[in-house]
Residue frames as a rotation matrix with the C-alpha (Angstrom) as fourth column:
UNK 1
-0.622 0.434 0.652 73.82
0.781 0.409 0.472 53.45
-0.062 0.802 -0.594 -69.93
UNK 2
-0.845 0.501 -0.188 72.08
-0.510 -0.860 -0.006 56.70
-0.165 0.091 0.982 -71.12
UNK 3
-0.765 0.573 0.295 68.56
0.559 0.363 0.745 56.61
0.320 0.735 -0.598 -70.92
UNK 4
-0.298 0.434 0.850 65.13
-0.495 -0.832 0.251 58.65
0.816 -0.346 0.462 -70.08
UNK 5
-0.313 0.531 -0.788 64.25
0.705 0.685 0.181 58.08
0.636 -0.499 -0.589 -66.62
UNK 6
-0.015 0.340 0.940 62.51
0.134 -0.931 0.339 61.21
0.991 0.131 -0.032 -65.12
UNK 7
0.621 0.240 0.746 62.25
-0.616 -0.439 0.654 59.79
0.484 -0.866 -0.125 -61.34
UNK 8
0.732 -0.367 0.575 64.36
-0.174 0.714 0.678 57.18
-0.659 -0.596 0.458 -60.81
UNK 9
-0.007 -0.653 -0.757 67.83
-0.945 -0.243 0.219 55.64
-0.327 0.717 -0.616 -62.77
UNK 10
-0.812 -0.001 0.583 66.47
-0.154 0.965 -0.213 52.38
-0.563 -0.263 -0.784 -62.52
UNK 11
-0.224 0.951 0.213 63.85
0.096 0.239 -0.966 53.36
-0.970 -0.196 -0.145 -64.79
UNK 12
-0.867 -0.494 0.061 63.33
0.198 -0.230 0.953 53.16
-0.457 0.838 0.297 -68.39
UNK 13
-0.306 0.881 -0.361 61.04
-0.644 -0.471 -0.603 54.87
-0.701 0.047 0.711 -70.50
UNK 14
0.575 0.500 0.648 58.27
0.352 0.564 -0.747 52.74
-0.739 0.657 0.148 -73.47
UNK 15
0.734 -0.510 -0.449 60.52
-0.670 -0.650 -0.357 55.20
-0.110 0.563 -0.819 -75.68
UNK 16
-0.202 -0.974 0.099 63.65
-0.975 0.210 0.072 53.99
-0.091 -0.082 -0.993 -74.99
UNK 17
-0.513 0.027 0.858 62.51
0.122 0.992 0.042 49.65
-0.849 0.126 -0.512 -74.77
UNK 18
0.845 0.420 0.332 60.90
0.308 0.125 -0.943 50.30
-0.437 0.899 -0.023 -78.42
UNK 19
0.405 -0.455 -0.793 63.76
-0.866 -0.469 -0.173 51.57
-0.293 0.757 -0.584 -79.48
UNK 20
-0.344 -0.929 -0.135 66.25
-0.935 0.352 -0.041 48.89
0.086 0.112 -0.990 -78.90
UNK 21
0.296 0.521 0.801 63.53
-0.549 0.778 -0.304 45.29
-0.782 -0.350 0.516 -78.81
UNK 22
0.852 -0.259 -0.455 65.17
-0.371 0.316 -0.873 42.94
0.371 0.912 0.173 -80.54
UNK 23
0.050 -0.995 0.085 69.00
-0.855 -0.086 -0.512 43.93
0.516 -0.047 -0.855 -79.69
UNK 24
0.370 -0.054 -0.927 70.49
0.008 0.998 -0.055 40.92
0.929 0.013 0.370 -78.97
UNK 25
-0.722 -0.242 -0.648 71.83
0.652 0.073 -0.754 42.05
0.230 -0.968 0.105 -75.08
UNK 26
-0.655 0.384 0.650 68.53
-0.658 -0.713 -0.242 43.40
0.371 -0.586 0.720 -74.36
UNK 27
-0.931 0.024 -0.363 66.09
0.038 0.999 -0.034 41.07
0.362 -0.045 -0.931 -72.33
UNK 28
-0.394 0.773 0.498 62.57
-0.759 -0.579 0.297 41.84
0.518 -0.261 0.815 -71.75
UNK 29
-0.948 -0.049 -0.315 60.61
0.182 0.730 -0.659 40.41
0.262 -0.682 -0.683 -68.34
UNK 30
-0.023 1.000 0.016 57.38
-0.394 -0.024 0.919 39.70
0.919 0.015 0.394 -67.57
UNK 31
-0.746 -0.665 -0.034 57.40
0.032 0.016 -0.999 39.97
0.665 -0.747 0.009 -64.14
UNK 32
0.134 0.973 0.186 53.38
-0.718 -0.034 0.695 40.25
0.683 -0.226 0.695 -63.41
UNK 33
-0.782 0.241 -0.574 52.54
0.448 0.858 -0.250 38.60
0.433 -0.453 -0.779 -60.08
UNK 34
-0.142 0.907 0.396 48.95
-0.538 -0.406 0.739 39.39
0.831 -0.108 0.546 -58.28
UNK 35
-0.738 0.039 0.673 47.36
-0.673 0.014 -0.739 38.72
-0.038 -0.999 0.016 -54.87
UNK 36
-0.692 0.712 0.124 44.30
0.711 0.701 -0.057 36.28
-0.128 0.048 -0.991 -54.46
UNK 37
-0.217 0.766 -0.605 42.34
0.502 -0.443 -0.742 39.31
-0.837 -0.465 -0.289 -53.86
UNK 38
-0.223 0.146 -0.964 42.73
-0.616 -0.787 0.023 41.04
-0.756 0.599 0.265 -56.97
UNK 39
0.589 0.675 0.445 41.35
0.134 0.462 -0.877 37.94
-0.797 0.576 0.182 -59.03
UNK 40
0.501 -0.320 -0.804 44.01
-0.848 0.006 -0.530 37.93
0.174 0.947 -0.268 -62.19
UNK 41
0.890 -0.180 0.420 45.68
0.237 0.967 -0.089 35.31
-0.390 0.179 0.903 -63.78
UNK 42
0.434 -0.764 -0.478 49.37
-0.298 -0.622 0.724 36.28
-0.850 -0.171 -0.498 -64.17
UNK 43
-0.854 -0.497 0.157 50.58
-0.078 0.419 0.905 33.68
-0.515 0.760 -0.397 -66.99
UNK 44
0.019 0.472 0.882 47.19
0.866 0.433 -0.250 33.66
-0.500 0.768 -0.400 -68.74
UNK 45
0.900 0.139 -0.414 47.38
-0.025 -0.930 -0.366 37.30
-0.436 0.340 -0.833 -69.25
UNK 46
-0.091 -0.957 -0.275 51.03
-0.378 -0.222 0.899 36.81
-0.921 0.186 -0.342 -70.47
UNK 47
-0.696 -0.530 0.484 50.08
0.288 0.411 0.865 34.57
-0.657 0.742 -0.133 -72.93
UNK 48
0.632 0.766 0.116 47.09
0.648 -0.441 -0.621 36.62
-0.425 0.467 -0.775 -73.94
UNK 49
0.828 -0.086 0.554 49.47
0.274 -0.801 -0.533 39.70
0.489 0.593 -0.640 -74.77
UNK 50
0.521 -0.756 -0.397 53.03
0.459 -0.143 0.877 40.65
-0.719 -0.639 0.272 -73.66
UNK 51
0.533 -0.461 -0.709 55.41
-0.778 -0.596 -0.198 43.26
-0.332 0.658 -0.676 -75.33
UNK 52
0.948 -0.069 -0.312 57.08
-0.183 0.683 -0.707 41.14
0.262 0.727 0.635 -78.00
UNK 53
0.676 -0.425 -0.602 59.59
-0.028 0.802 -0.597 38.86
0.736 0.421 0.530 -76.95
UNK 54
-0.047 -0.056 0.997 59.18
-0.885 -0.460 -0.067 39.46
0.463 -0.886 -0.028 -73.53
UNK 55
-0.594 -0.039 -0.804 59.99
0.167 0.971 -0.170 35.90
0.787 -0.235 -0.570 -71.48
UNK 56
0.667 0.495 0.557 57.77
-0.605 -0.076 0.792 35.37
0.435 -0.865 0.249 -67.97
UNK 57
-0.855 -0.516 0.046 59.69
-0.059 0.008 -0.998 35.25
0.515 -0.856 -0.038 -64.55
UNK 58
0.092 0.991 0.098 57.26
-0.316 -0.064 0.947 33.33
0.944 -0.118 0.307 -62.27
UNK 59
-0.419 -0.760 0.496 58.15
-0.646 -0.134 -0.751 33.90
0.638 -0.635 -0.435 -59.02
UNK 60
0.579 0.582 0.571 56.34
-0.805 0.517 0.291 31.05
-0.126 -0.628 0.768 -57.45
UNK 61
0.954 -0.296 0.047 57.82
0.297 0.910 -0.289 28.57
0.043 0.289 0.956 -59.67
UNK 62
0.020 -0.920 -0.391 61.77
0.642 0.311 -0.700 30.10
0.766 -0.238 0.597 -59.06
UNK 63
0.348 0.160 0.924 61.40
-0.875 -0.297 0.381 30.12
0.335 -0.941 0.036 -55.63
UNK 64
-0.681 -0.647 0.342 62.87
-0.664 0.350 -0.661 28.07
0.308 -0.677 -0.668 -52.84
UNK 65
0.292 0.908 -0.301 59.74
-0.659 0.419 0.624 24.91
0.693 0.016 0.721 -52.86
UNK 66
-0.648 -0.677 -0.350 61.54
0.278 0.218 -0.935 23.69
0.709 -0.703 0.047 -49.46
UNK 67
-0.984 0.153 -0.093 59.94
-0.042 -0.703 -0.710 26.54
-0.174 -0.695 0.698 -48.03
UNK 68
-0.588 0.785 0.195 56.22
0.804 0.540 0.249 26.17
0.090 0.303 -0.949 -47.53
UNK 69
0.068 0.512 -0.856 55.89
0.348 -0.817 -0.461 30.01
-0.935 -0.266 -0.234 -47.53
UNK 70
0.628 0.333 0.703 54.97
0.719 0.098 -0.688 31.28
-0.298 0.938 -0.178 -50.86
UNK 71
0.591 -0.633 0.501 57.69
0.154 -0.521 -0.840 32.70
0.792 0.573 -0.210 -53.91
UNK 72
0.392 -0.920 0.001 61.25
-0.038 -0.015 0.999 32.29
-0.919 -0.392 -0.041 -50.97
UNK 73
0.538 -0.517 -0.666 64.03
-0.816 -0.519 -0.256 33.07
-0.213 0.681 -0.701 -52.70
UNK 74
0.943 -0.237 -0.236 65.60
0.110 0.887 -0.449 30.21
0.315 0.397 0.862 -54.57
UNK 75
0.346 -0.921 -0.180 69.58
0.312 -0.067 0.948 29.62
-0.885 -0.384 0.264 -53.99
UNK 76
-0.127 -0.710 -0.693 72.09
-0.578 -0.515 0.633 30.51
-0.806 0.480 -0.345 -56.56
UNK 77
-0.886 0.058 0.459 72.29
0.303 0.822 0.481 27.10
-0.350 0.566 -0.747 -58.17
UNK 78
-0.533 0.843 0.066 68.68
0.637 0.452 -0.624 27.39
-0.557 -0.291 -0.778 -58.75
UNK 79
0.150 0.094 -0.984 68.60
0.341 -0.939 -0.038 30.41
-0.928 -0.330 -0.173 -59.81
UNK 80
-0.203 -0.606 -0.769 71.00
-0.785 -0.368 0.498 30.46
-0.585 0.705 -0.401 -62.43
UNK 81
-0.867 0.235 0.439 69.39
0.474 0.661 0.582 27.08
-0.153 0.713 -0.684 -63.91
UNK 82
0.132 0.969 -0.211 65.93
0.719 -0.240 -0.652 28.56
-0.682 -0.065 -0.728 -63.80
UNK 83
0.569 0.484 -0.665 66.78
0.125 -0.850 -0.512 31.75
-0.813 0.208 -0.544 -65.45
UNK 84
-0.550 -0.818 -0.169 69.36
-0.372 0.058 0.927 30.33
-0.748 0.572 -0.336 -67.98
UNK 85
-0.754 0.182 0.630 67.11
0.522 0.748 0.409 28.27
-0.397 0.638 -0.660 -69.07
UNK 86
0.494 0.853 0.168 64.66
0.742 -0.313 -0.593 31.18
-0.454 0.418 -0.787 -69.94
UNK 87
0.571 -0.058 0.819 67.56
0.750 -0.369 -0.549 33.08
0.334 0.928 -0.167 -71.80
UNK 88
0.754 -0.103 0.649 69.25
-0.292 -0.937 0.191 35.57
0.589 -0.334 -0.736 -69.58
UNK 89
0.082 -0.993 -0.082 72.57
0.695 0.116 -0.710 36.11
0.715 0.001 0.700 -68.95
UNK 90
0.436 0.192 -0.879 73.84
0.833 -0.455 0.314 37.83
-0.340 -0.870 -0.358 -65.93
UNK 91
-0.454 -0.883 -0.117 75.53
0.712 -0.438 0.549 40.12
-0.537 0.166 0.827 -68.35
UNK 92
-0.333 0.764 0.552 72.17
0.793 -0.091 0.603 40.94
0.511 0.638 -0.576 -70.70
UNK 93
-0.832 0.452 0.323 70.46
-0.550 -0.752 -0.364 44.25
0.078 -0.481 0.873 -70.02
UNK 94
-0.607 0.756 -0.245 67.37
0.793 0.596 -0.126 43.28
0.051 -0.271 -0.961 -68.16
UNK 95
-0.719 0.566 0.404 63.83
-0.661 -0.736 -0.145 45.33
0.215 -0.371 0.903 -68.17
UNK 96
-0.537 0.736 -0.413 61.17
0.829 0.551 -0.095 44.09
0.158 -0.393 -0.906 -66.47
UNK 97
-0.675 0.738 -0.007 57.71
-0.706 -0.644 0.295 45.11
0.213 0.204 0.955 -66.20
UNK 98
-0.763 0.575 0.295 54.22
0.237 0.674 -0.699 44.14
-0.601 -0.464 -0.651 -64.74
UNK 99
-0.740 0.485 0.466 50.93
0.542 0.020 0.840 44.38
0.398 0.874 -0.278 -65.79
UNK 100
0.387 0.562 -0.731 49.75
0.917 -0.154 0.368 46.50
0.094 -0.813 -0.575 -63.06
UNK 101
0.891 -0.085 0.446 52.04
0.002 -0.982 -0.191 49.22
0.454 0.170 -0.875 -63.86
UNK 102
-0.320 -0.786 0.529 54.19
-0.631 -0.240 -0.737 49.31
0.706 -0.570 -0.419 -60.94
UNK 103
0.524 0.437 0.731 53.71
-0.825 0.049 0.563 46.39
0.210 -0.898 0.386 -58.78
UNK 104
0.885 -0.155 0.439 55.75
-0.045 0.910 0.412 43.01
-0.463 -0.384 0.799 -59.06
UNK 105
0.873 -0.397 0.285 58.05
0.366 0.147 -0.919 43.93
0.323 0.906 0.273 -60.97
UNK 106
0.356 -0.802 0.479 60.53
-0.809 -0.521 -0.271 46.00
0.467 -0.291 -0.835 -58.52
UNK 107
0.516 -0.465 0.720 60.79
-0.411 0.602 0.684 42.45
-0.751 -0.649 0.120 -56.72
UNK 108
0.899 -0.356 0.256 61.84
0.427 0.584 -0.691 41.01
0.096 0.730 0.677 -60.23
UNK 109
0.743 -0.547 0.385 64.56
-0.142 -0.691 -0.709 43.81
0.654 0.472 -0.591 -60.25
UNK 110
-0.057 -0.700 0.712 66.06
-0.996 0.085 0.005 43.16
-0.064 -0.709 -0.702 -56.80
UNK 111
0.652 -0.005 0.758 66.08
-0.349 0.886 0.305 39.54
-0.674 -0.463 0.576 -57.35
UNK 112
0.279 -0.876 0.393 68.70
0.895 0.088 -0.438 39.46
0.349 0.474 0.809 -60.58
UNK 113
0.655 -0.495 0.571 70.29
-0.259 -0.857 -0.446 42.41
0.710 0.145 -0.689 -58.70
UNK 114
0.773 0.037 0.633 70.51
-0.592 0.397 0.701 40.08
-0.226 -0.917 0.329 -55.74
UNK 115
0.469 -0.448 0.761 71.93
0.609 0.788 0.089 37.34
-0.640 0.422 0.642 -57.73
UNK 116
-0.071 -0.854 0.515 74.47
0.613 0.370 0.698 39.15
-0.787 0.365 0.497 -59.45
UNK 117
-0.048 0.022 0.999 73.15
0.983 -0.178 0.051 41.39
0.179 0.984 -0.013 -62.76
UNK 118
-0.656 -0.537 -0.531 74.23
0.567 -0.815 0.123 44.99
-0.499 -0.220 0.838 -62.98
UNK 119
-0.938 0.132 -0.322 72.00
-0.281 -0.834 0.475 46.10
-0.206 0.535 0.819 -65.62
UNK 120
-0.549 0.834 -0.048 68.66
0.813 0.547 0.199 45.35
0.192 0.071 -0.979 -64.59
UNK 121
-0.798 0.587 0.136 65.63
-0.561 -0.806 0.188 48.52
0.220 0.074 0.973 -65.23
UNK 122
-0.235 0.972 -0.020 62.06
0.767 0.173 -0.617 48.24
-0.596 -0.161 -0.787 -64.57
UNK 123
-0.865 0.038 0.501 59.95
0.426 -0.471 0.772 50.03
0.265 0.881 0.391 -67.37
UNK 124
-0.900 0.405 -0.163 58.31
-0.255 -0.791 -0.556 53.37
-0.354 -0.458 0.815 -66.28
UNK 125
-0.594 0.765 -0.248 54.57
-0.763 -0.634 -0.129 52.57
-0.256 0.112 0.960 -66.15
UNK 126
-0.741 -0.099 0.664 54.81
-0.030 0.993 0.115 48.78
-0.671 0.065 -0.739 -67.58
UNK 127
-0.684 0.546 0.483 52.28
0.709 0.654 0.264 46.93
-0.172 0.524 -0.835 -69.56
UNK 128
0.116 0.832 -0.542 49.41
0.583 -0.499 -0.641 49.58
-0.804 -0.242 -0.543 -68.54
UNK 129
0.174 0.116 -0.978 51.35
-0.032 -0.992 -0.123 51.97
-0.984 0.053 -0.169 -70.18
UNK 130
-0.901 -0.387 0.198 52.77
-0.026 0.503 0.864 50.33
-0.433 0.773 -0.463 -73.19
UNK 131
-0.442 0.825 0.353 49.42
0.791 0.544 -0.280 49.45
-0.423 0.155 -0.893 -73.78
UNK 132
0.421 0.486 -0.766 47.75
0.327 -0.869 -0.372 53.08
-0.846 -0.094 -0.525 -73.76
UNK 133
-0.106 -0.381 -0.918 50.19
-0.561 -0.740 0.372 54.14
-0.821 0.555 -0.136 -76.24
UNK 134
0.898 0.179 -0.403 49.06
-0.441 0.372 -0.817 51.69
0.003 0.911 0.413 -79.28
UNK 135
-0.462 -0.868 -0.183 52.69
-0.887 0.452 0.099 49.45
-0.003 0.208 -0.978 -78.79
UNK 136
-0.024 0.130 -0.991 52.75
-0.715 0.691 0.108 46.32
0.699 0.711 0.076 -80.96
UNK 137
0.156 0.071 0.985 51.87
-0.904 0.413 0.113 43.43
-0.399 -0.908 0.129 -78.44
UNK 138
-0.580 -0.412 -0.703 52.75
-0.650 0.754 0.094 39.47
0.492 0.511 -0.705 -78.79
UNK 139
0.344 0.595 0.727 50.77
-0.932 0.312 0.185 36.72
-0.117 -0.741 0.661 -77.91
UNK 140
0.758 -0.238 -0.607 51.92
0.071 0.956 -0.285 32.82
0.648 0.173 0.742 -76.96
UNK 141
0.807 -0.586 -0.080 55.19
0.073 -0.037 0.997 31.88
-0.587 -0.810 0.013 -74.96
UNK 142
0.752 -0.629 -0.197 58.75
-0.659 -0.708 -0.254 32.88
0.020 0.321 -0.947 -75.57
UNK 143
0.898 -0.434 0.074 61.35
0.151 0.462 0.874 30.69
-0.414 -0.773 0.480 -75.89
UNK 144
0.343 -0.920 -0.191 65.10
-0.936 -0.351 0.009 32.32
-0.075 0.176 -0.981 -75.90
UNK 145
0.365 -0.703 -0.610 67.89
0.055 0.670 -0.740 29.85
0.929 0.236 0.283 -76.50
UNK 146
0.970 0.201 -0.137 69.33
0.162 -0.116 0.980 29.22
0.181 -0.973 -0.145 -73.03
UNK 147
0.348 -0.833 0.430 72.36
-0.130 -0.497 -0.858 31.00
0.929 0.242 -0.281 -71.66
UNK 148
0.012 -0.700 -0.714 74.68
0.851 0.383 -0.361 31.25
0.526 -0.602 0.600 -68.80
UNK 149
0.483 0.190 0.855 73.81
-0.243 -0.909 0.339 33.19
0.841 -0.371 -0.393 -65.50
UNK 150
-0.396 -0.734 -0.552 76.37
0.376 0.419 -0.826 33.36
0.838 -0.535 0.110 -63.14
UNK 151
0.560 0.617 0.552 74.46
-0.012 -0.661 0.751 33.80
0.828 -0.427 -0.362 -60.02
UNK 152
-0.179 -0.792 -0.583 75.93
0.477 0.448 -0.756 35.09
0.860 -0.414 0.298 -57.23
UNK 153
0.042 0.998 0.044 74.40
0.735 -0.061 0.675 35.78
0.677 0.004 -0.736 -54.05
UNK 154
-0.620 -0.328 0.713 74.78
-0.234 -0.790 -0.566 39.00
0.749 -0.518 0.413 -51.56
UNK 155
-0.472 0.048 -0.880 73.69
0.817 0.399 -0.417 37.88
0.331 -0.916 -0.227 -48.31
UNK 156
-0.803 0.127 -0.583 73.64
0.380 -0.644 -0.664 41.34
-0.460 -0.754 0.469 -46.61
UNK 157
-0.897 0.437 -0.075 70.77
-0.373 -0.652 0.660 41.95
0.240 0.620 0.747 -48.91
UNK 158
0.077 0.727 -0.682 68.50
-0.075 0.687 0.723 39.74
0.994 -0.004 0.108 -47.44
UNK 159
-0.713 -0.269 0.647 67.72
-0.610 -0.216 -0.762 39.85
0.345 -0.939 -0.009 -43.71
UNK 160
-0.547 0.345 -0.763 66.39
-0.044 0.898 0.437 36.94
0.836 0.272 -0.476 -41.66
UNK 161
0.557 0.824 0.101 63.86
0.104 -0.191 0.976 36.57
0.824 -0.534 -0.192 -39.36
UNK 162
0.278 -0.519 -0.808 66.66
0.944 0.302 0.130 36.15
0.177 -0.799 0.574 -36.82
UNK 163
-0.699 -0.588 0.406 68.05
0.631 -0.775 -0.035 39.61
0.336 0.232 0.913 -37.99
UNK 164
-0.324 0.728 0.604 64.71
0.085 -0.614 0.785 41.32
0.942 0.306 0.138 -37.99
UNK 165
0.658 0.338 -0.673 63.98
0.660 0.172 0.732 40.03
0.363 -0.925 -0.110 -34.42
UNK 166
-0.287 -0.837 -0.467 67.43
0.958 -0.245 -0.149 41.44
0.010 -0.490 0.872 -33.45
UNK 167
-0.781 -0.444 0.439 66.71
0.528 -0.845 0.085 44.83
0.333 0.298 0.894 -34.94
UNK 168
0.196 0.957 0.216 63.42
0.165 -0.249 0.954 45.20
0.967 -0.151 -0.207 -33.42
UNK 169
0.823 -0.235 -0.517 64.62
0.483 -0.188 0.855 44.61
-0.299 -0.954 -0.041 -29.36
UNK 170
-0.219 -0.832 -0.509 67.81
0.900 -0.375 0.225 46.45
-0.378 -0.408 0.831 -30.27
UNK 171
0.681 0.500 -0.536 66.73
0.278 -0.853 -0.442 49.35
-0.678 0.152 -0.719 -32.51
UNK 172
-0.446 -0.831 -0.332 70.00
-0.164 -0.289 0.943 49.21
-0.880 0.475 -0.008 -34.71
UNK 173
-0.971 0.125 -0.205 67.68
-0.240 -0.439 0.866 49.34
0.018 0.890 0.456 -38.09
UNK 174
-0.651 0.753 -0.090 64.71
-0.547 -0.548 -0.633 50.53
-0.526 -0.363 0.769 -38.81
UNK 175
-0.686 0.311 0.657 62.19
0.632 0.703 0.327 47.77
-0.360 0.640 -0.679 -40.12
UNK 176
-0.520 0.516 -0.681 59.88
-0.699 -0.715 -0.008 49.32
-0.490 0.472 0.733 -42.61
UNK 177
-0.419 0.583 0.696 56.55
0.652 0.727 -0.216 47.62
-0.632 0.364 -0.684 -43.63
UNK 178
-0.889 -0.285 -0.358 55.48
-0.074 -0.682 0.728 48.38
-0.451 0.674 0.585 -46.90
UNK 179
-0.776 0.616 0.135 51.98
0.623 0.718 0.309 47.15
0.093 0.324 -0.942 -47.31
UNK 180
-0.323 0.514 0.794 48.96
0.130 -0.807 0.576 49.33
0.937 0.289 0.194 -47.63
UNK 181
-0.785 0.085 0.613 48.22
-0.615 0.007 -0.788 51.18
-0.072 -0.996 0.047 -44.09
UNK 182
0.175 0.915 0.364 44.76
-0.958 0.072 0.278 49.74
0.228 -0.398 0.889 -43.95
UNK 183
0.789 0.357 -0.500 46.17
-0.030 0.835 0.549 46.17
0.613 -0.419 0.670 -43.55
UNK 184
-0.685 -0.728 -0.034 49.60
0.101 -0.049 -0.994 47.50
0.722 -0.684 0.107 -41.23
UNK 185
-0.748 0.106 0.655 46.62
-0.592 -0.551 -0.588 48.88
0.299 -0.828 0.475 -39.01
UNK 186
-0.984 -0.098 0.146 44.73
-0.142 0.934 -0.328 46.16
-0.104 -0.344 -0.933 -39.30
UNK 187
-0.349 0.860 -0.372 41.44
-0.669 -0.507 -0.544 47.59
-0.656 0.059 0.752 -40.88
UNK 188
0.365 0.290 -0.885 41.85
-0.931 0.130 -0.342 45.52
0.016 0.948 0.318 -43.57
UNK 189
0.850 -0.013 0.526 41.79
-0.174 0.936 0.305 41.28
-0.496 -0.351 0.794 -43.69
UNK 190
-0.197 -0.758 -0.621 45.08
-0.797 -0.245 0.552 40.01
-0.571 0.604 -0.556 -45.47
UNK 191
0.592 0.347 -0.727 44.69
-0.790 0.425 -0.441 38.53
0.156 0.836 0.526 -48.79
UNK 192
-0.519 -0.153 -0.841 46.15
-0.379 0.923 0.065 34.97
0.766 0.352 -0.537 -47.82
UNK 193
0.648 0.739 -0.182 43.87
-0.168 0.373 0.912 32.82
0.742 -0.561 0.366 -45.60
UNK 194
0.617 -0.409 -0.673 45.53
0.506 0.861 -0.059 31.88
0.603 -0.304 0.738 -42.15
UNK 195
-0.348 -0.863 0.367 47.43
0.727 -0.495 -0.476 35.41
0.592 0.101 0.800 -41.53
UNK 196
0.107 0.477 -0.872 46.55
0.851 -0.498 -0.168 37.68
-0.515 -0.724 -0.459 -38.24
UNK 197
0.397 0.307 0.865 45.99
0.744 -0.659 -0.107 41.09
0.537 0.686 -0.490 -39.17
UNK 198
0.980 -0.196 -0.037 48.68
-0.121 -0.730 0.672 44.07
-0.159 -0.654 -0.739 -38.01
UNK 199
0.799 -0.597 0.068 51.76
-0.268 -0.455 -0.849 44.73
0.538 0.660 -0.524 -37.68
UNK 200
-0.050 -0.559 -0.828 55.06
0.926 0.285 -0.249 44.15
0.375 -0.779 0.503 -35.56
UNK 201
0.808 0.042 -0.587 56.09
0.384 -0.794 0.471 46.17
-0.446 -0.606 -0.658 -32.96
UNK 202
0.327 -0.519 -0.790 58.22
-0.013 -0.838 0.545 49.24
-0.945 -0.168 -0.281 -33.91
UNK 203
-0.501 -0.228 0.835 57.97
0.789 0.277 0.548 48.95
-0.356 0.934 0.041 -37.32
UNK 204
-0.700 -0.253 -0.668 57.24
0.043 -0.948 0.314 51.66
-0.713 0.191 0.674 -39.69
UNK 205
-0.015 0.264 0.964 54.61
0.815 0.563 -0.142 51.76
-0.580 0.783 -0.224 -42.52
UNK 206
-0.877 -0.420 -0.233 55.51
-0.042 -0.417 0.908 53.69
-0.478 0.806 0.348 -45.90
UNK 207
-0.009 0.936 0.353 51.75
0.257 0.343 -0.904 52.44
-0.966 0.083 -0.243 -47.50
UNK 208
0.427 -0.014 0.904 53.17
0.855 0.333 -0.398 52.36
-0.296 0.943 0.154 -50.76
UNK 209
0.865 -0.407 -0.292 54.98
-0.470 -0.861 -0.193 55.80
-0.173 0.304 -0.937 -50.73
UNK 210
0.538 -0.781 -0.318 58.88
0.320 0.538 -0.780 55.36
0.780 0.317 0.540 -51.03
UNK 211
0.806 -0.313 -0.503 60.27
0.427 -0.282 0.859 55.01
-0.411 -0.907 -0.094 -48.21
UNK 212
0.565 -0.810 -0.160 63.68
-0.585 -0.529 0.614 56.98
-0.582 -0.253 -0.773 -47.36
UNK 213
0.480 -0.680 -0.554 67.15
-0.199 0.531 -0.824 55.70
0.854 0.506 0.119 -49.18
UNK 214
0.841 -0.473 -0.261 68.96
0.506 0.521 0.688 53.05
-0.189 -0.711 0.677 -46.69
UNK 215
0.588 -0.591 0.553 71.76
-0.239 -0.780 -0.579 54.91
0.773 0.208 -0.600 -45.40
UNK 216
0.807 -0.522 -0.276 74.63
0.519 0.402 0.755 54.27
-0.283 -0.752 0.595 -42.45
UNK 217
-0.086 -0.972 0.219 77.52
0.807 -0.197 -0.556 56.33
0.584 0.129 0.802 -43.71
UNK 218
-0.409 -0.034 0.912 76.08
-0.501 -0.827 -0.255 59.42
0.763 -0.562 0.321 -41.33
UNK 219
-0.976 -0.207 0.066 74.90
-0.115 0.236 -0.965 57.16
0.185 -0.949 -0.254 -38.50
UNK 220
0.161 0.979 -0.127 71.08
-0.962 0.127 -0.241 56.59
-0.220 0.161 0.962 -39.62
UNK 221
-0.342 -0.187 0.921 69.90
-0.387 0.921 0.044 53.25
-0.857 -0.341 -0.387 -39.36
UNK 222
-0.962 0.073 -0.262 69.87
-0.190 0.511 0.838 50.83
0.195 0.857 -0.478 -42.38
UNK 223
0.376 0.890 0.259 65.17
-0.881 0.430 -0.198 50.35
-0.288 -0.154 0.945 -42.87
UNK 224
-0.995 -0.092 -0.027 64.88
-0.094 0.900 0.425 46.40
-0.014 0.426 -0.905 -43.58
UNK 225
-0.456 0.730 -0.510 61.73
-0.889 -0.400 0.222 46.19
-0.042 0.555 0.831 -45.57
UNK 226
-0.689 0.489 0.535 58.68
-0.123 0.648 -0.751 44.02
-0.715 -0.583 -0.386 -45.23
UNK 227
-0.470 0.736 -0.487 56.21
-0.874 -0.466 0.140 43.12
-0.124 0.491 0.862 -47.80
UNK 228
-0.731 0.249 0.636 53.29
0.194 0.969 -0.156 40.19
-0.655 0.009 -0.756 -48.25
């Protein structure tokens, strides 16, 4: 799919999602989630203003509610009822976008990349930018006609605490923690009550840079990323 993405191919420009809003296999995502600390309100701000005819993907609510650790990943089944019912096909080009720019929105991407969709972007700059440039905004909820997402899930994409333990005492991949240094080094309290402050052992921290591309075809160890 040709499009402008200056640093990444996963990235589309405000250019390119104005051109084509509307098109009936394109699918805009509101993908906005926020810490406690940072004091926003993810779905009132959606329904204050979102690029027109942009659904919301709240990853609390399709999440795995089994688990009693906040936004787990839901199963297939689950999945694919959750996000059918908000319009999206696993076939539909997908962009997502936060309202922070660049912050909740790459998990939106790897979770219908997880489950199955091929042509999922994240829009270069998001909401922030959209905004800055004077683009037509929508307020209220969306509601698509529901459709049919075959989800299917990829395991090796997902690594379990069992796995992580493993790869720590053995050293066969590198865990990479992606949270700002000041709370890997513990300078800094973490933003859910209940949670010690630091890091595992032998783990890496990236503090929001990008880490390295996961690699193993030259004998470099696969990172398995961390984030809360």
């Amino acid at each position: 799919m040709p499009h402008e993405c200056p640093s990444s191919r996963w990235l589309v420009s405000t250019d390119w999602l104005a051109e084509r809003l509307g098109a009936a296999d394109i699918v805009v995502v509101d993908g906005s989630s926020y810490l406690p600390t940072m004091q926003r309100d993810a779905a009132a701000e959606y329904l204050a203003g979102h690029i027109p005819g942009a659904v919301r993907f709240d990853i609390d609510a399709i999440a795995d509610h089994s688990n009693p650790l906040p936004h787990m990943l839901p199963d297939a089944t689950q999945f694919a009822r959750d996000v059918g019912a908000l319009g999206i096909a696993d076939t539909d080009t997908i962009v997502a976008y936060d309202g922070a720019g660049l912050y909740s929105a790459p998990r939106v991407w790897w979770t219908f990349r997880l489950f199955g969709a091929k042509n999922v972007f994240i829009l270069d700059g998001g909401l922030p930018k959209w905004k800055a440039e004077g683009r037509a905004l929508e307020a209220g909820p969306v509601a698509r006609t529901p459709r049919t997402f075959r989800a299917r899930k990829d395991a090796d994409r997902v690594a379990s605490l069992a796995a992580v333990r493993a790869a720590l005492t053995s050293g066969s991949a590198q865990v990479v923690d992606a949270r700002p240094a000041e709370r890997f080094l513990g300078q800094a309290p973490e933003p859910r009550p209940g949670l010690r402050s630091g890091h595992m052992q032998h783990r890496k921290n990236f503090g929001g840079r990008s880490p390295p591309a996961a690699s193993t075809s030259r004998g470099r160890s696969s990172p398995l990323a961390a984030r809360g």
